[in-house]
C-alpha positions in Angstrom: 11.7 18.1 -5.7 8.7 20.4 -4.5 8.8 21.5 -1.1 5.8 20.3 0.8 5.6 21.0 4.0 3.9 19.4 6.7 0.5 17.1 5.3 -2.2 14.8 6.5 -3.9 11.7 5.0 -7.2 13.4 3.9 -10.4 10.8 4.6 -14.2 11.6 4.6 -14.2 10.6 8.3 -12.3 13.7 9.0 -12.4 16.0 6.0 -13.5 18.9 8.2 -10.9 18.5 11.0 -8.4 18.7 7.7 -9.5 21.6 6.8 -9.7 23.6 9.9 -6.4 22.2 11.2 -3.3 25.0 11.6 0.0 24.4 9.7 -1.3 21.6 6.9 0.7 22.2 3.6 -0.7 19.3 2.1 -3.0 16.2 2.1 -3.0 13.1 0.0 -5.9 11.2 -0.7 -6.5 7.6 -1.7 -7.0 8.2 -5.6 -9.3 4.8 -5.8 -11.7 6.7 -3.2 -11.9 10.0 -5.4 -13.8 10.7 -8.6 -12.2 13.2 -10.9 -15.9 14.2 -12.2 -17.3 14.6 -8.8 -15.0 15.8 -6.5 -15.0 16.6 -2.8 -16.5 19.6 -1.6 -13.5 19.6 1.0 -10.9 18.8 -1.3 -11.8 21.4 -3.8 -11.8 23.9 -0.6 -8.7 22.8 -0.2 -7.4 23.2 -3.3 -8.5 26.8 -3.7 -6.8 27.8 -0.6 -3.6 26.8 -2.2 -3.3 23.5 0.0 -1.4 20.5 -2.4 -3.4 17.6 -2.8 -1.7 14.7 -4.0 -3.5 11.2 -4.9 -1.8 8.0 -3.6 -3.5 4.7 -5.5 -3.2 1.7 -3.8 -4.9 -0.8 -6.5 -1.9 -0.2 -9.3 0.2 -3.4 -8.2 3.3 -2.3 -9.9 5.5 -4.6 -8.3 3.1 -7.9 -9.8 4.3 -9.9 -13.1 1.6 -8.2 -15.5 2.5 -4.8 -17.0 0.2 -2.4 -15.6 -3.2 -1.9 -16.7 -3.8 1.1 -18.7 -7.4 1.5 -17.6 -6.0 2.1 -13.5 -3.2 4.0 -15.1 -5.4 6.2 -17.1 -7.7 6.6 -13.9 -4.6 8.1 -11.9 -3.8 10.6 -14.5 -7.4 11.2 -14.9 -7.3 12.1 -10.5 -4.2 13.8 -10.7 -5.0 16.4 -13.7 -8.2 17.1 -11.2 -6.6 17.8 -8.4 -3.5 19.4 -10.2 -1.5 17.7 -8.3 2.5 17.6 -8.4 3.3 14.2 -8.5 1.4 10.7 -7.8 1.9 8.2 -5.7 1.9 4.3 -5.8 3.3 1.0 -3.7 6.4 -1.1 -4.4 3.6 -4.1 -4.1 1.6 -7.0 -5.6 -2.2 -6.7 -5.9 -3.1 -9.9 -7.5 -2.0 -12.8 -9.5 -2.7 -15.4 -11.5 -4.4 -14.9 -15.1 -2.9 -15.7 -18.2 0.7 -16.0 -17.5 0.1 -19.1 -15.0 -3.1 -20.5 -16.6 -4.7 -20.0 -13.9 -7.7 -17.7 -12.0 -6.9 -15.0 -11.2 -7.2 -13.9 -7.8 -7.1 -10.4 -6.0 -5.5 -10.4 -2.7 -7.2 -7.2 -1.5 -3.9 -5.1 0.2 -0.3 -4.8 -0.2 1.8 -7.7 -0.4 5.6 -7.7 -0.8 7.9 -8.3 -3.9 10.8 -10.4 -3.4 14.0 -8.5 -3.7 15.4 -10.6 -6.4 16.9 -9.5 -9.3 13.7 -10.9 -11.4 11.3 -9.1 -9.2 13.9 -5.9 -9.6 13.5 -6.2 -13.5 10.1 -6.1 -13.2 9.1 -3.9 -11.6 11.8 -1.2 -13.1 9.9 -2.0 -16.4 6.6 -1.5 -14.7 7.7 1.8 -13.7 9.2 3.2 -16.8 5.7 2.0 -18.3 3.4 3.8 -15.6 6.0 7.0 -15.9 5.1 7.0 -19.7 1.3 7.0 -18.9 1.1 9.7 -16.0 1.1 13.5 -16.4 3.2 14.2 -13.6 6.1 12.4 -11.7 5.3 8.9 -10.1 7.1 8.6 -6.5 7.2 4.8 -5.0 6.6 3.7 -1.3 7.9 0.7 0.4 5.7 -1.4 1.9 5.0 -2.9 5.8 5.2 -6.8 5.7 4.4 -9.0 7.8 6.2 -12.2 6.1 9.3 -12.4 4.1 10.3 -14.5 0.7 13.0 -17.2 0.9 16.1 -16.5 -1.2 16.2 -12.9 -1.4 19.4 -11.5 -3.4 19.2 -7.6 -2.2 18.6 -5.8 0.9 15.5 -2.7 0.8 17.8 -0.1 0.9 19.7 -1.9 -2.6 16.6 -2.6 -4.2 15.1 0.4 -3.8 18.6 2.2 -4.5 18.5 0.2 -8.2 14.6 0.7 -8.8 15.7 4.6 -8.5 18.7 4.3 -10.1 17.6 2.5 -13.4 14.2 4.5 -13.7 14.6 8.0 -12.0 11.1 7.1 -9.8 11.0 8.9 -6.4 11.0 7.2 -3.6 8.0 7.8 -0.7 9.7 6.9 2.7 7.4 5.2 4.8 9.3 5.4 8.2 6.5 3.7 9.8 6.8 0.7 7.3 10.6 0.1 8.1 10.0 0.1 11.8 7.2 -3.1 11.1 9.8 -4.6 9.0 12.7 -4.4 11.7 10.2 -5.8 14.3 8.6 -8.3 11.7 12.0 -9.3 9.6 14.4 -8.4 12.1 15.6 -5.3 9.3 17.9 -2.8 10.4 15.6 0.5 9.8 19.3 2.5 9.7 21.2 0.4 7.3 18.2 0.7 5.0 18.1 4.5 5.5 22.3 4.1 5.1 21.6 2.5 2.0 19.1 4.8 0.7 19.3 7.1 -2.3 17.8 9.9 -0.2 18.6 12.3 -3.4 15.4 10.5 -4.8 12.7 11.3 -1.8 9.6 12.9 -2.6 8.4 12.8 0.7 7.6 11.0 4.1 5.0 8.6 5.5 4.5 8.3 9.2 1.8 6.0 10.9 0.9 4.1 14.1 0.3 0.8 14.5 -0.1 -2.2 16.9 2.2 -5.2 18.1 0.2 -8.5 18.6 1.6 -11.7 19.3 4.9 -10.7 18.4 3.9 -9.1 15.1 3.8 -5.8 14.3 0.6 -4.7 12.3 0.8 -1.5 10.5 -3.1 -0.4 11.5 -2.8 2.9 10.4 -5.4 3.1 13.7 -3.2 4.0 16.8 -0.9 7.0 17.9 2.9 7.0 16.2 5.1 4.9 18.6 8.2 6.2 20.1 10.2 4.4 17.7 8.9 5.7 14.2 9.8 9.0 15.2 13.3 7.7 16.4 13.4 6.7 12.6 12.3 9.8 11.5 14.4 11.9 13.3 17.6 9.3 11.7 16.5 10.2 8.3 15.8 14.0 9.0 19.5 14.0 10.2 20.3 12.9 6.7 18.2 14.6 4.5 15.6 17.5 4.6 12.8 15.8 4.0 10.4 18.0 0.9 7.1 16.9 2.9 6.2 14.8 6.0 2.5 13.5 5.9 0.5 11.5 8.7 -1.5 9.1 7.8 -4.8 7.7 10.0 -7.2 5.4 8.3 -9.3 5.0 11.5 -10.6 4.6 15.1 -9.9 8.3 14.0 -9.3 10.8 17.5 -10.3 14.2 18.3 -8.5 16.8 15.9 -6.8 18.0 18.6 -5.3 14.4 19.0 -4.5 15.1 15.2 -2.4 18.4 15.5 -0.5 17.5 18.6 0.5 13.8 16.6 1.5 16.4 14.0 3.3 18.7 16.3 5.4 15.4 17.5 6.1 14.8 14.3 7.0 18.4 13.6 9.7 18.0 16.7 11.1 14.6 15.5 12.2 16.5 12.4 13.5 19.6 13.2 15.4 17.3 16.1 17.1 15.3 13.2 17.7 18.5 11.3 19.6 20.1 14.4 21.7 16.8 14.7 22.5 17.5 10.9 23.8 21.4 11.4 25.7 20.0 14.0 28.0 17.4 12.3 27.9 19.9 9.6 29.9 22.7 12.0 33.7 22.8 11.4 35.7 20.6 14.0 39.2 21.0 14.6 41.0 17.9 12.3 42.7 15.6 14.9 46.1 15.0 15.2 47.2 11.6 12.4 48.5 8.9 14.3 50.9 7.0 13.0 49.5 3.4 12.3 49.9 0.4 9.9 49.8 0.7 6.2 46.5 0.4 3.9 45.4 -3.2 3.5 46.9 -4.0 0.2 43.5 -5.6 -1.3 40.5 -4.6 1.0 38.0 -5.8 -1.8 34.7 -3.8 -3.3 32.2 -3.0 -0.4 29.2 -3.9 -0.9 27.2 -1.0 -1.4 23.9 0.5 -2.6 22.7 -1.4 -5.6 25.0 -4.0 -4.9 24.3 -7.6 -4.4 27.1 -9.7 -2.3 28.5 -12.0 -4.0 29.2 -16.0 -2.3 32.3 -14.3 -0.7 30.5 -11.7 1.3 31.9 -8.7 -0.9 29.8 -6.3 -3.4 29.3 -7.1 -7.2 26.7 -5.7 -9.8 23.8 -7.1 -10.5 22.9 -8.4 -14.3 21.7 -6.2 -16.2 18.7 -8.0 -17.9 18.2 -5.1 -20.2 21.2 -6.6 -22.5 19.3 -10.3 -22.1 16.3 -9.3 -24.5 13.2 -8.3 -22.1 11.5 -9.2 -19.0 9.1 -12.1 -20.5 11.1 -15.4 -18.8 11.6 -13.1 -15.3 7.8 -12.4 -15.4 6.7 -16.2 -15.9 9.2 -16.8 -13.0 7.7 -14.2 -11.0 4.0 -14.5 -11.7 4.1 -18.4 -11.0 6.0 -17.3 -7.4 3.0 -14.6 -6.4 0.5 -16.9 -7.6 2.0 -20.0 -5.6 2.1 -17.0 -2.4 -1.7 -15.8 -2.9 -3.5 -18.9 -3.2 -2.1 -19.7 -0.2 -3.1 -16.9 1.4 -6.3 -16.4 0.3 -7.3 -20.1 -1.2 -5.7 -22.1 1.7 -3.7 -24.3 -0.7 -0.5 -25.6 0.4 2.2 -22.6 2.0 5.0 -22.6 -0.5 8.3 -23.8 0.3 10.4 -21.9 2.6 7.7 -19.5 3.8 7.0 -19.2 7.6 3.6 -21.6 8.0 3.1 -19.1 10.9 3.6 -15.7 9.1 1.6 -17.6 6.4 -1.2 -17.9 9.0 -0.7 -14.8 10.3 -1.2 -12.9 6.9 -4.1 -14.7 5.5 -5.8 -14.3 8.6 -5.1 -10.3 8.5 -6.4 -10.0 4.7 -9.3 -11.9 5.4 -9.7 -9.2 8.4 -9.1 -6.2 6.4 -11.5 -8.2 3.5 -14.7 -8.0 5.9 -13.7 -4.7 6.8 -13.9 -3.0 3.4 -16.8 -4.4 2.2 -18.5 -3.5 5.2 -17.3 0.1 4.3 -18.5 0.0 1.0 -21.9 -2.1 1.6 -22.7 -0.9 5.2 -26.0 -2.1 4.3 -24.9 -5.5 4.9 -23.9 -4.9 8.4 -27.3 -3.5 9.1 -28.7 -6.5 7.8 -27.1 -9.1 9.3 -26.0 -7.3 12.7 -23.4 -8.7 14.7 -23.9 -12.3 12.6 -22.1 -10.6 9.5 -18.2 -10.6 10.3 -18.6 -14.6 11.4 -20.7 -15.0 7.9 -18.4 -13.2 6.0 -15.0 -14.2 7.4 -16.8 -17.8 6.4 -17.5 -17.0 2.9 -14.2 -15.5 2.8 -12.8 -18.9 3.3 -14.5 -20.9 0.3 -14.2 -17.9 -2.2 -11.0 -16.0 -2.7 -12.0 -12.4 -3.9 -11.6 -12.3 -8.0 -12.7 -8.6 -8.8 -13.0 -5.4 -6.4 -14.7 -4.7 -3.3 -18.0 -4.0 -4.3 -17.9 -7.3 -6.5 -17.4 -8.9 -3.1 -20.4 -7.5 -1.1 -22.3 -8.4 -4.0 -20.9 -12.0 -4.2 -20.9 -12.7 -1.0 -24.9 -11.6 -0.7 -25.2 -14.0 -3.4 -24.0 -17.0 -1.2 -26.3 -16.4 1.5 -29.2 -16.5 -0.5 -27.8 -19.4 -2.6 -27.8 -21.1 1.1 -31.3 -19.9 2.1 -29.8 -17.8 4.4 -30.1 -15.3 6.6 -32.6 -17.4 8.6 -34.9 -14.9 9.3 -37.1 -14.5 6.3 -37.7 -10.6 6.9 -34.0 -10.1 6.5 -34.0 -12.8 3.6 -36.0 -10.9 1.8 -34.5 -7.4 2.5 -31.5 -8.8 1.1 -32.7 -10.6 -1.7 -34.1 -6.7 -2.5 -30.3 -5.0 -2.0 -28.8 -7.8 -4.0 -31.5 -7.6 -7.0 -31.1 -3.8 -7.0 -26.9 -3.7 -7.4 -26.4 -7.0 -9.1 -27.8 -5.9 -12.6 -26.8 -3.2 -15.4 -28.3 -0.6 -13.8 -30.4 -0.1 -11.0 -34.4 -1.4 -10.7 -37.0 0.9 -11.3 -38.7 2.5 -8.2 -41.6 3.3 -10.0 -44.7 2.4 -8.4 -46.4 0.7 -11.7 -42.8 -1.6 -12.0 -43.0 -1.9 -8.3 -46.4 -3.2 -8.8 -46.0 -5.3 -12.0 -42.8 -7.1 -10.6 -44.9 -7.8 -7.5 -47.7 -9.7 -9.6 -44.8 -11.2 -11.3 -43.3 -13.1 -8.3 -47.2 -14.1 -7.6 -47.2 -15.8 -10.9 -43.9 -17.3 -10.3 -44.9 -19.3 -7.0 -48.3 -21.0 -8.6 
């Protein structure tokens, strides 16, 4: 695998801290925030100064029960032949669900949501993979994914799932220490057995973050400092493995640059302190002295391993192989009604399926609906000048009647839509300043701002209201 180095998360907000920063190898950038046609000023700076940039897409949902759609697919080639870029990134995730395969809406959730580790899920998803390996240009690494709930009945541990997924498809695997510290706070997951368990022969390269505990649950913000112990976990898997690249990722309440390079610095130390704990056990030690001791146990049993479920006695057995049971169709119908039954929970308020937390299940759907009004205010920050400290209670309202069914900007516009379907905002100023941002972005293309259409659409909505 390339060597990488030492890399940031590149993001607008900061694209010129990035770029006068010391000691950055590498960036990645979000490849649904990047144009191929129209790229970056920064980013092409970057590139000619020899700095890798990678693009990590967040929208793919390789881990849902529909094959992968070719248009996003195409769209991440498209970003990394641009960038000319190494290798792309993606999630071991779910997107969205519902559609043809449960008969049902479909429905976008909006972020990352975990795949059960069952063996259907694992099927999957390998065959997702192997598709979206076909499609790209370059090598497709996978990152695990922060949770904050967990499925009922799962068959495999991370560290086994992930060891098959890279086993059966030769995908590299993108490390996000930060991830399995949420997970052992959130799940109660052991952040060393999964790194035990690891087929660290297939990293690509390492994600670490900060986040924020909150009532008992860690939330992977992505807005705060690295904490102590992600850099504990970091410093267990340098001690394994030399990791090719190391990237910090900050997505906002961004801090001074100099904040930036000393978090990088830390992160610098955490590695090279796990790399001089590897030399170490790697020194020659004088072989102790055999002791004399009872014989081997005469039938210790398979361990259970990587890539190995236990069976109902506690010991290790192999999987199915559901390549030699004639394709993934029954596994997907199985999993696509399970995310569905998940999502509309989450972001319908239908029933919680069995065997889910209620809590966690409250817990989640309240965070998507968070991160929901935050993104659209992002990408409609008009809307937030409109409606002024009213527009995260109006919106998180909205967001309770209408689950999101396309992208972002589909929201803002749809949500816009509801307020004006309501005779709302109250104040008819802003009613009609909206009504105006809503007519100019809802149609095929923009309105004319010419001042004889200006004019004639005036006289128009005179007519209208005789």
């Amino acid at each position: 695998m390339e060597r990488l180095g030492t890399g940031i998360g590149w993001r607008p907000e900061i694209a010129d801290a990035v770029e006068e920063m010391p000691g950055v190898d590498w960036v990645e950038a979000v490849a649904e925030n990047v144009c191929p046609a129209h790229l970056p000023e920064s980013l092409l700076r970057l590139r000619r100064r020899g700095v890798t940039v990678v693009p990590h897409g967040v929208s793919l949902g390789l881990g849902g029960a529909d094959r992968p759609d070719e248009g996003r697919l195409t769209a991440l080639a498209e970003r990394a032949q641009a960038l000319g870029s190494p290798l792309v990134t993606e999630h071991i995730a779910f997107v969205r669900a519902g559609g043809v395969l449960t008969a049902s809406p479909r429905l976008e959730a909006g972020h990352l949501l975990p795949v059960p580790r069952t063996r259907d899920a694992l099927d999957v998803l390998c065959e997702n993979v192997r598709i979206a390996q076909e499609a790209l240009p370059v090598p497709l690494a996978v990152e695990n994914i922060a949770a904050l709930l967990a499925w009922p009945d799962e068959e495999l541990t991370e560290g086994q799932f992930l060891y098959e997924l890279a086993d059966r498809t030769g995908v590299r695997l993108l490390i996000d220490v930060a991830n399995l510290h949420t997970n052992h706070v959130n799940r109660g997951e052991d952040p060393a057995r999964a790194l035990a368990e690891l087929p660290l022969e297939a990293l690509a390269y390492v994600h670490v973050a900060g986040g924020l505990e909150r009532d008992g649950v860690w939330h992977d913000s992505h807005a705060h400092p690295v904490p102590r112990p992600v850099l504990d976990i970091l410093t267990d898997l340098a001690s394994r493995v030399a990791p090719p690249g190391v990237l910090l990722e900050r997505d906002e309440n961004f801090p001074e640059p100099a904040e930036l390079e000393r978090e990088l610095a830390v992160i610098g130390t955490a590695v090279e302190s796990g790399r001089t704990t590897a030399r170490r056990a790697a020194d020659p030690a004088p072989a102790p002295t055999p002791t004399p001791g009872p014989g081997p146990d005469p039938d210790p049993g398979p361990a259970t391993g990587p890539g190995q479920a236990p069976d109902a006695g506690g010991r290790g057995a192999p999987g199915p192989d559901p390549r030699a049971a004639g394709g993934t169709g029954p596994a997907r119908q199985r999993l696509a009604l399970a995310q569905t039954s998940l999502l509309s929970a989450l972001v319908a308020g239908t029933p919680a399926p069995e065997g889910f937390d209620r809590v966690r299940i409250g817990v989640q759907a309240r965070s998507l609906a968070a991160k929901r009004a935050d993104v659209v205010a992002k990408v409609a920050p008009e809307l937030t000048v409109l409606l002024g400290e009213g527009y995260r209670t109006a919106f998180l309202a909205y967001a309770q009647r209408h689950p999101m069914t396309g992208g972002y900007r589909q929201d803002a516009l749809d949500f816009a839509e509801s307020l004006l379907l309501a005779d709302g905002p109250r104040n008819a100023g802003i009613r009609r300043e909206l009504r105006e941002w809503w007519l100019d972005r809802s149609g095929p293309a923009p309105r004319s701002r010419r001042p004889a259409v200006r004019v004639a659409r005036a006289a128009q909505r005179v007519l209208l209201r005789r």
